[in-house]
N, C-alpha and C positions, 0 to 999 in steps of 0.2 A: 576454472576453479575446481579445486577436488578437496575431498573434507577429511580432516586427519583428527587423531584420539592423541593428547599429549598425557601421558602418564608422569605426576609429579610425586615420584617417592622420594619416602621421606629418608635423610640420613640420618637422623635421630629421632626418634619414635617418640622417644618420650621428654623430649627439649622445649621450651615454650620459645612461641614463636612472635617475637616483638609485636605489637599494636601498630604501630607505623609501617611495621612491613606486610601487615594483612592490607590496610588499608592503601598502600601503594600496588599490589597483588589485584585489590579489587580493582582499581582503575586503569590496571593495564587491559583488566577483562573489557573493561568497560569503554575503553578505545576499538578494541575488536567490534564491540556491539554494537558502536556506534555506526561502524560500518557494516554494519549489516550480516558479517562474517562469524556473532558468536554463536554455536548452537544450544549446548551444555556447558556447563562448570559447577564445581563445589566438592566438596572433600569426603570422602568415603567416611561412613556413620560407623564403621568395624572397628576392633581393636587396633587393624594396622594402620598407621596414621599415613596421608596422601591423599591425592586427589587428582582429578583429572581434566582436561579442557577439549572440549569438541569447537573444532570450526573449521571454515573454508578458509585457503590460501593457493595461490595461483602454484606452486610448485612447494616440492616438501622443503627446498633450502628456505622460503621464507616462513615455514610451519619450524623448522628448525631455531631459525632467528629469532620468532616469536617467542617459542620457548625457552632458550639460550640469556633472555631479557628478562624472563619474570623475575620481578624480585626475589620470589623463592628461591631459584637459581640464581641470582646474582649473588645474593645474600648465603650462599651455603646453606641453605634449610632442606632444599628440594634435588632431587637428581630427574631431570628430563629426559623421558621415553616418547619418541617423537615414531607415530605409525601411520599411513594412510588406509581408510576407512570408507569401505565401500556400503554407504547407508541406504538399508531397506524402508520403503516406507510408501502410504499409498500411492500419494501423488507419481511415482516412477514408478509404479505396479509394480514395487518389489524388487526391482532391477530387471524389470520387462518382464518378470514371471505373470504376470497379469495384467488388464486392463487399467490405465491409472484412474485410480480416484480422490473424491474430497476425503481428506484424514481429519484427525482429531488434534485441534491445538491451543491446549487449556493455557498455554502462556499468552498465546494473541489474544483467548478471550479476557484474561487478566487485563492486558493492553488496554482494550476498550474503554476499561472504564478509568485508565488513567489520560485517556486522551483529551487535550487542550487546545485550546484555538492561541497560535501564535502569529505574532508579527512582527517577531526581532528575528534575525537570524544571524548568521556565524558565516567567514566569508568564503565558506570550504564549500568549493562548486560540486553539483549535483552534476553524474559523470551523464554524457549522452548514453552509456550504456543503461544504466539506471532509469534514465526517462521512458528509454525504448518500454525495457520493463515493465512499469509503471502504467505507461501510456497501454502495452498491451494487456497490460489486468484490469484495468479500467474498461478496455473495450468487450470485455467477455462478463462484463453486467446483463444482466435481466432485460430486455423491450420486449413489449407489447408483440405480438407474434413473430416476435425475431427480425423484427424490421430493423433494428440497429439503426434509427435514424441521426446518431450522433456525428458532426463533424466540429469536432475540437480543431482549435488553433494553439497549437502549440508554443508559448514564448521560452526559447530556452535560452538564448541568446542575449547577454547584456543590453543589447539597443534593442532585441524584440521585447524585454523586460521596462524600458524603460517606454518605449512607443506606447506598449499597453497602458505605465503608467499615466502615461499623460491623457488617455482615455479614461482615468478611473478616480477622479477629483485628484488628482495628481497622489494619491495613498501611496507614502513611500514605500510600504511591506511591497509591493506587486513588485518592484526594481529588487529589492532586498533579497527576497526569495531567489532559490537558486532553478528555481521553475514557478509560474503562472502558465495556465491553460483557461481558453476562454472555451466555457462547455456547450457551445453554440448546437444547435439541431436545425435538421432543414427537416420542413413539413411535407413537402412533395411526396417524400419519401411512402408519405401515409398511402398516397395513391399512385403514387409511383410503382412502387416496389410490393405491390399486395399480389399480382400472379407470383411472383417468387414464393412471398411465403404463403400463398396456398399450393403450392409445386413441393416444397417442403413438410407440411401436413401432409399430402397425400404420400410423401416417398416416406414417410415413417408412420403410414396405414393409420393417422387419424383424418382422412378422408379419401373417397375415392376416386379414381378419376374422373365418375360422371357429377361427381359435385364439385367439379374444380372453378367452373361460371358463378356458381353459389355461393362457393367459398371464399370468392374475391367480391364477389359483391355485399359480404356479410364484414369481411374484413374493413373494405372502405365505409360503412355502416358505422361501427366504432368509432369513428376519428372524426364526429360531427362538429367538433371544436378542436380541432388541428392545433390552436395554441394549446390548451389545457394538456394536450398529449404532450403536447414538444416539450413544455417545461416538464412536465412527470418524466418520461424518460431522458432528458438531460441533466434531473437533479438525481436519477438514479443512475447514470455516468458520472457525475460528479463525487456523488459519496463515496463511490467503490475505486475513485484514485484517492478520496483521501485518506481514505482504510489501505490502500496499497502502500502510502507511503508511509502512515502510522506502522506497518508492516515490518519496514526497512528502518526503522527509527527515524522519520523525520517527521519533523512538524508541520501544521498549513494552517489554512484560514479559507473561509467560506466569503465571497464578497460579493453583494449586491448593490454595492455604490457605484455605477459607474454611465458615462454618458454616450445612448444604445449610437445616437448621429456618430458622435466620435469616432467609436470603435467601431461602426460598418464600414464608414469611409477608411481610416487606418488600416483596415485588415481585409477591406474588399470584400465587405457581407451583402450576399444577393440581400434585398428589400423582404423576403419570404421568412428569413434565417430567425430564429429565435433564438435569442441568450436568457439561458438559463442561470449563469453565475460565473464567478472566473475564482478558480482555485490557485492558489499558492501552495507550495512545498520547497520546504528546504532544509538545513542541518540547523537547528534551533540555538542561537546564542547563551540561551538559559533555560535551561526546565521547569516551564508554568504549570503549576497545579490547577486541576481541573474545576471551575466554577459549583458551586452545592449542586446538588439535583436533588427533588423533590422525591418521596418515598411512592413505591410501588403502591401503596394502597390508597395516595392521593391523588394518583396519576388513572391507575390502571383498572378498568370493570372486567368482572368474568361474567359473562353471559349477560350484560347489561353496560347502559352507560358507568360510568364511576359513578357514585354518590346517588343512585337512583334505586 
Protein backbone atom coordinates (compact mmCIF):
# COMPACT_ATOMS: atom_id res chain seq x y z
CA UNK A 1 0.00 0.00 0.00
CA UNK A 2 1.35 3.57 -0.53
CA UNK A 3 -0.82 6.88 0.26
CA UNK A 4 -1.70 9.23 -2.53
CA UNK A 5 -3.29 13.15 -2.28
CA UNK A 6 -6.23 13.30 -4.99
CA UNK A 7 -6.84 16.97 -5.64
CA UNK A 8 -10.50 17.53 -6.81
CA UNK A 9 -10.55 21.04 -8.67
CA UNK A 10 -13.23 22.60 -9.22
CA UNK A 11 -14.37 23.46 -13.07
CA UNK A 12 -16.75 25.83 -11.93
CA UNK A 13 -16.08 27.72 -8.82
CA UNK A 14 -18.98 29.24 -8.49
CA UNK A 15 -21.63 26.40 -9.84
CA UNK A 16 -23.83 24.76 -7.14
CA UNK A 17 -23.19 21.49 -6.70
CA UNK A 18 -26.39 19.05 -6.56
CA UNK A 19 -27.49 17.56 -2.85
CA UNK A 20 -27.51 14.07 -4.35
CA UNK A 21 -24.32 14.38 -5.70
CA UNK A 22 -22.63 15.51 -2.34
CA UNK A 23 -24.14 12.82 -0.77
CA UNK A 24 -23.24 10.05 -3.24
CA UNK A 25 -19.34 11.87 -2.96
CA UNK A 26 -19.73 11.13 0.67
CA UNK A 27 -20.37 7.48 0.35
CA UNK A 28 -17.87 6.77 -2.10
CA UNK A 29 -15.59 8.35 0.78
CA UNK A 30 -17.10 6.36 2.96
CA UNK A 31 -16.54 2.84 1.20
CA UNK A 32 -12.69 3.74 1.35
CA UNK A 33 -13.07 4.10 5.06
CA UNK A 34 -14.69 1.28 5.50
CA UNK A 35 -11.66 -0.20 4.40
CA UNK A 36 -9.56 1.07 6.47
CA UNK A 37 -7.77 3.12 3.45
CA UNK A 38 -9.40 6.79 4.14
CA UNK A 39 -6.85 9.13 5.75
CA UNK A 40 -8.37 12.82 5.03
CA UNK A 41 -11.21 14.40 3.04
CA UNK A 42 -13.12 17.56 2.69
CA UNK A 43 -13.11 20.59 0.80
CA UNK A 44 -10.89 23.60 1.07
CA UNK A 45 -12.44 26.52 3.57
CA UNK A 46 -10.73 29.37 0.76
CA UNK A 47 -12.25 31.18 -1.89
CA UNK A 48 -11.06 28.58 -4.40
CA UNK A 49 -13.62 26.01 -4.39
CA UNK A 50 -12.26 22.01 -4.30
CA UNK A 51 -11.05 19.58 -2.19
CA UNK A 52 -8.99 16.94 -1.60
CA UNK A 53 -8.86 12.95 -0.65
CA UNK A 54 -6.01 11.30 1.20
CA UNK A 55 -5.61 7.43 1.23
CA UNK A 56 -3.91 4.24 0.77
CA UNK A 57 -4.15 2.24 -2.48
CA UNK A 58 -2.05 -0.83 -3.60
CA UNK A 59 -0.62 1.06 -6.88
CA UNK A 60 -1.49 4.72 -8.33
CA UNK A 61 -3.77 2.94 -11.40
CA UNK A 62 -6.20 2.02 -8.55
CA UNK A 63 -5.75 5.78 -6.64
CA UNK A 64 -6.41 6.76 -10.35
CA UNK A 65 -9.74 4.55 -10.51
CA UNK A 66 -10.87 5.79 -7.33
CA UNK A 67 -10.60 9.13 -8.39
CA UNK A 68 -11.88 8.79 -12.01
CA UNK A 69 -15.36 7.26 -10.01
CA UNK A 70 -16.16 10.22 -7.63
CA UNK A 71 -19.01 11.49 -8.49
CA UNK A 72 -17.61 14.81 -8.61
CA UNK A 73 -15.70 13.54 -11.51
CA UNK A 74 -18.25 11.53 -13.08
CA UNK A 75 -20.69 14.30 -12.65
CA UNK A 76 -18.44 17.15 -14.40
CA UNK A 77 -18.17 19.14 -11.05
CA UNK A 78 -14.49 18.15 -10.30
CA UNK A 79 -11.27 17.65 -12.24
CA UNK A 80 -8.85 14.90 -10.55
CA UNK A 81 -5.23 15.33 -9.66
CA UNK A 82 -4.08 12.06 -8.61
CA UNK A 83 -0.21 12.31 -6.59
CA UNK A 84 1.60 9.85 -4.55
CA UNK A 85 2.41 11.09 -1.03
CA UNK A 86 5.12 10.16 0.98
CA UNK A 87 3.54 10.76 4.71
CA UNK A 88 5.58 12.06 7.63
CA UNK A 89 4.51 11.28 10.91
CA UNK A 90 5.55 9.83 14.14
CA UNK A 91 4.91 6.42 14.07
CA UNK A 92 7.60 5.98 10.83
CA UNK A 93 9.96 8.60 12.57
CA UNK A 94 9.34 10.73 9.90
CA UNK A 95 10.28 8.62 7.22
CA UNK A 96 13.28 7.14 9.28
CA UNK A 97 14.48 10.68 10.18
CA UNK A 98 13.90 9.56 13.73
CA UNK A 99 13.09 7.05 16.23
CA UNK A 100 9.24 6.00 15.63
CA UNK A 101 6.91 7.06 18.17
CA UNK A 102 3.09 7.19 19.77
CA UNK A 103 1.63 10.26 17.68
CA UNK A 104 -1.31 12.21 18.31
CA UNK A 105 -4.90 10.94 16.99
CA UNK A 106 -7.82 13.16 17.83
CA UNK A 107 -10.03 11.25 15.24
CA UNK A 108 -9.47 7.75 17.09
CA UNK A 109 -10.04 9.62 20.09
CA UNK A 110 -13.43 10.87 18.59
CA UNK A 111 -13.83 7.03 17.75
CA UNK A 112 -13.99 5.90 21.23
CA UNK A 113 -16.58 7.32 22.18
CA UNK A 114 -18.63 6.24 19.20
CA UNK A 115 -17.82 2.72 19.88
CA UNK A 116 -20.64 -0.04 20.20
CA UNK A 117 -20.75 -3.57 21.01
CA UNK A 118 -22.13 -5.42 17.77
CA UNK A 119 -23.50 -8.79 16.82
CA UNK A 120 -24.77 -8.37 13.30
CA UNK A 121 -22.37 -8.45 10.77
CA UNK A 122 -21.88 -7.96 6.88
CA UNK A 123 -20.68 -10.96 4.92
CA UNK A 124 -17.50 -9.12 3.62
CA UNK A 125 -14.53 -11.43 5.09
CA UNK A 126 -12.04 -9.98 7.36
CA UNK A 127 -8.63 -10.46 5.09
CA UNK A 128 -5.88 -12.73 6.95
CA UNK A 129 -3.89 -9.84 6.34
CA UNK A 130 -5.88 -7.61 8.60
CA UNK A 131 -5.95 -10.40 11.34
CA UNK A 132 -2.28 -10.65 11.33
CA UNK A 133 -2.46 -6.99 11.99
CA UNK A 134 -4.84 -6.86 14.46
CA UNK A 135 -3.56 -9.95 16.26
CA UNK A 136 -0.05 -8.07 16.24
CA UNK A 137 -1.46 -4.69 18.05
CA UNK A 138 -3.18 -6.76 20.40
CA UNK A 139 0.04 -8.47 21.37
CA UNK A 140 2.09 -5.21 22.02
CA UNK A 141 -0.63 -4.47 25.10
CA UNK A 142 0.62 -3.71 28.56
CA UNK A 143 1.58 -7.14 31.09
CA UNK A 144 2.64 -7.22 34.24
CA UNK A 145 6.48 -7.15 33.83
CA UNK A 146 6.49 -7.93 30.35
CA UNK A 147 5.63 -11.41 30.83
CA UNK A 148 3.17 -11.50 27.95
CA UNK A 149 1.31 -14.34 29.17
CA UNK A 150 -1.17 -14.24 26.40
CA UNK A 151 -1.94 -17.30 24.22
CA UNK A 152 -4.87 -16.48 22.08
CA UNK A 153 -6.60 -18.99 19.78
CA UNK A 154 -7.28 -17.46 16.89
CA UNK A 155 -10.75 -18.63 14.82
CA UNK A 156 -10.52 -17.01 11.59
CA UNK A 157 -11.64 -19.66 9.65
CA UNK A 158 -15.38 -20.50 8.90
CA UNK A 159 -15.50 -23.99 10.70
CA UNK A 160 -12.92 -22.45 13.36
CA UNK A 161 -15.79 -19.88 13.72
CA UNK A 162 -18.34 -22.04 13.91
CA UNK A 163 -16.37 -24.91 16.34
CA UNK A 164 -16.05 -21.92 18.68
CA UNK A 165 -19.53 -21.46 18.20
CA UNK A 166 -20.84 -24.40 19.47
CA UNK A 167 -18.64 -23.85 22.64
CA UNK A 168 -20.19 -20.60 23.22
CA UNK A 169 -24.23 -21.56 23.99
CA UNK A 170 -24.17 -21.84 20.39
CA UNK A 171 -24.33 -17.40 20.06
CA UNK A 172 -24.68 -17.07 16.56
CA UNK A 173 -22.40 -13.51 16.46
CA UNK A 174 -19.14 -15.79 17.16
CA UNK A 175 -19.88 -17.68 13.35
CA UNK A 176 -21.06 -14.26 12.03
CA UNK A 177 -18.10 -12.38 12.87
CA UNK A 178 -15.51 -12.44 10.35
CA UNK A 179 -12.85 -13.12 13.29
CA UNK A 180 -13.47 -14.68 17.13
CA UNK A 181 -10.29 -14.84 19.27
CA UNK A 182 -10.48 -16.83 22.39
CA UNK A 183 -8.13 -14.62 24.76
CA UNK A 184 -6.98 -17.47 26.75
CA UNK A 185 -3.59 -16.91 29.17
CA UNK A 186 -1.27 -19.64 30.58
CA UNK A 187 -0.21 -19.05 34.19
CA UNK A 188 3.01 -20.78 34.09
CA UNK A 189 4.11 -18.14 32.53
CA UNK A 190 4.03 -16.24 36.00
CA UNK A 191 6.85 -18.52 37.08
CA UNK A 192 8.03 -19.68 34.20
CA UNK A 193 9.19 -16.84 32.41
CA UNK A 194 10.24 -14.42 35.64
CA UNK A 195 14.35 -15.05 34.91
CA UNK A 196 13.62 -13.40 31.52
CA UNK A 197 11.93 -10.52 32.63
CA UNK A 198 14.35 -9.96 35.49
CA UNK A 199 17.26 -10.38 32.64
CA UNK A 200 15.27 -7.56 30.98
CA UNK A 201 15.11 -5.14 34.05
CA UNK A 202 18.52 -5.52 34.46
CA UNK A 203 19.65 -5.01 30.55
CA UNK A 204 17.70 -1.71 30.73
CA UNK A 205 19.55 -0.75 34.18
CA UNK A 206 16.48 -1.06 36.40
CA UNK A 207 18.26 -3.57 38.19
CA UNK A 208 21.56 -5.16 38.59
CA UNK A 209 23.03 -8.02 38.05
CA UNK A 210 23.64 -8.80 41.65
CA UNK A 211 19.89 -8.53 42.24
CA UNK A 212 18.94 -10.76 39.46
CA UNK A 213 18.14 -14.02 42.36
CA UNK A 214 15.91 -11.07 44.10
CA UNK A 215 14.41 -9.85 41.33
CA UNK A 216 12.92 -13.22 40.27
CA UNK A 217 11.97 -13.97 43.40
CA UNK A 218 10.13 -10.64 43.92
CA UNK A 219 8.62 -11.20 40.53
CA UNK A 220 7.01 -14.67 41.31
CA UNK A 221 5.94 -12.88 44.77
CA UNK A 222 3.32 -10.86 42.71
CA UNK A 223 1.36 -13.60 41.09
CA UNK A 224 0.18 -15.19 44.55
CA UNK A 225 -3.14 -15.64 42.78
CA UNK A 226 -2.09 -16.71 39.36
CA UNK A 227 -5.84 -16.59 38.19
CA UNK A 228 -6.54 -12.85 39.20
CA UNK A 229 -3.27 -12.08 37.08
CA UNK A 230 -4.36 -14.26 34.11
CA UNK A 231 -7.63 -12.75 33.83
CA UNK A 232 -6.23 -8.93 34.27
CA UNK A 233 -3.80 -9.37 31.59
CA UNK A 234 -5.95 -11.19 29.15
CA UNK A 235 -8.71 -8.65 29.50
CA UNK A 236 -5.94 -6.20 28.79
CA UNK A 237 -5.12 -8.38 25.51
CA UNK A 238 -8.57 -8.47 24.78
CA UNK A 239 -9.46 -4.68 24.97
CA UNK A 240 -6.43 -3.59 22.80
CA UNK A 241 -7.80 -5.89 19.87
CA UNK A 242 -10.89 -4.47 20.23
CA UNK A 243 -9.66 -0.95 19.93
CA UNK A 244 -7.38 -2.28 17.13
CA UNK A 245 -10.25 -3.24 15.13
CA UNK A 246 -12.44 -0.11 16.27
CA UNK A 247 -9.08 1.28 14.62
CA UNK A 248 -9.77 -0.37 11.15
CA UNK A 249 -13.64 0.35 11.36
CA UNK A 250 -14.80 -2.76 12.48
CA UNK A 251 -17.11 -3.83 14.90
CA UNK A 252 -16.91 -6.59 17.97
CA UNK A 253 -18.38 -7.81 21.01
CA UNK A 254 -16.99 -8.67 24.38
CA UNK A 255 -18.34 -12.45 25.38
CA UNK A 256 -18.32 -14.19 28.48
CA UNK A 257 -20.96 -16.82 27.69
CA UNK A 258 -19.37 -19.69 26.91
CA UNK A 259 -18.79 -23.38 28.13
CA UNK A 260 -14.74 -23.36 29.71
CA UNK A 261 -15.20 -27.96 29.38
CA UNK A 262 -16.37 -27.29 25.73
CA UNK A 263 -13.88 -25.01 24.63
CA UNK A 264 -10.73 -26.79 26.32
CA UNK A 265 -11.56 -29.94 24.84
CA UNK A 266 -12.31 -28.23 21.21
CA UNK A 267 -9.29 -26.29 21.20
CA UNK A 268 -6.84 -28.52 23.24
CA UNK A 269 -6.56 -26.10 26.50
CA UNK A 270 -3.90 -27.43 28.91
CA UNK A 271 -6.28 -27.84 32.41
CA UNK A 272 -3.78 -24.44 33.82
CA UNK A 273 -5.07 -22.10 30.78
CA UNK A 274 -7.40 -19.37 31.76
CA UNK A 275 -10.14 -17.73 29.53
CA UNK A 276 -10.51 -14.56 29.88
CA UNK A 277 -13.28 -13.86 27.13
CA UNK A 278 -13.65 -14.51 23.45
CA UNK A 279 -13.72 -11.28 21.20
CA UNK A 280 -15.47 -10.94 17.85
CA UNK A 281 -14.61 -8.55 15.12
CA UNK A 282 -15.86 -8.05 11.92
CA UNK A 283 -17.39 -5.55 9.17
CA UNK A 284 -20.74 -4.51 10.89
CA UNK A 285 -24.06 -4.94 9.01
CA UNK A 286 -25.46 -1.62 10.49
CA UNK A 287 -24.11 1.14 12.53
CA UNK A 288 -25.24 0.67 16.26
CA UNK A 289 -25.24 3.71 18.38
CA UNK A 290 -23.45 3.46 21.46
CA UNK A 291 -25.54 2.57 24.76
CA UNK A 292 -25.86 6.21 27.27
CA UNK A 293 -23.01 6.49 29.63
CA UNK A 294 -23.28 7.88 32.69
CA UNK A 295 -21.65 11.66 33.23
CA UNK A 296 -18.14 12.14 34.63
CA UNK A 297 -19.22 13.52 37.73
CA UNK A 298 -21.33 10.32 38.55
CA UNK A 299 -18.82 8.08 37.81
CA UNK A 300 -15.49 9.69 38.49
CA UNK A 301 -13.56 11.05 42.20
CA UNK A 302 -10.60 13.29 42.04
CA UNK A 303 -8.64 12.48 45.06
CA UNK A 304 -11.33 10.47 46.66
CA UNK A 305 -14.02 7.83 46.19
CA UNK A 306 -17.01 9.65 43.85
CA UNK A 307 -19.78 10.90 46.07
CA UNK A 308 -17.54 10.88 49.33
Amino acid sequence: MHDYVIFLHAIDTQGPRPAAVIRDHCAHLDRLDAAGRLIAAGPFADSEAGGLIVGSFPDSEQALEFAQTDPFVKGGYSRAQVRRWEWSYPENGHLGIVDPFPGSHPRFLRSLHLRATTRHFSPRPVTRELVELLVAAALAAPSEFNLQPWRPIVCHSSTDRQRLQGCCLNQAQVSNAGLAVVCAVDPDVFEDQAPRAADELILHGQRSPEQRDETIAYIRSCFVNPQDSAIRNGTIFAHQLLLAGLSQGLAGFWLGGFDQGALRAEFSLPTRAVIAGVIGLGWPAKRNQPRPRQTMEQLVGWGHWPGA
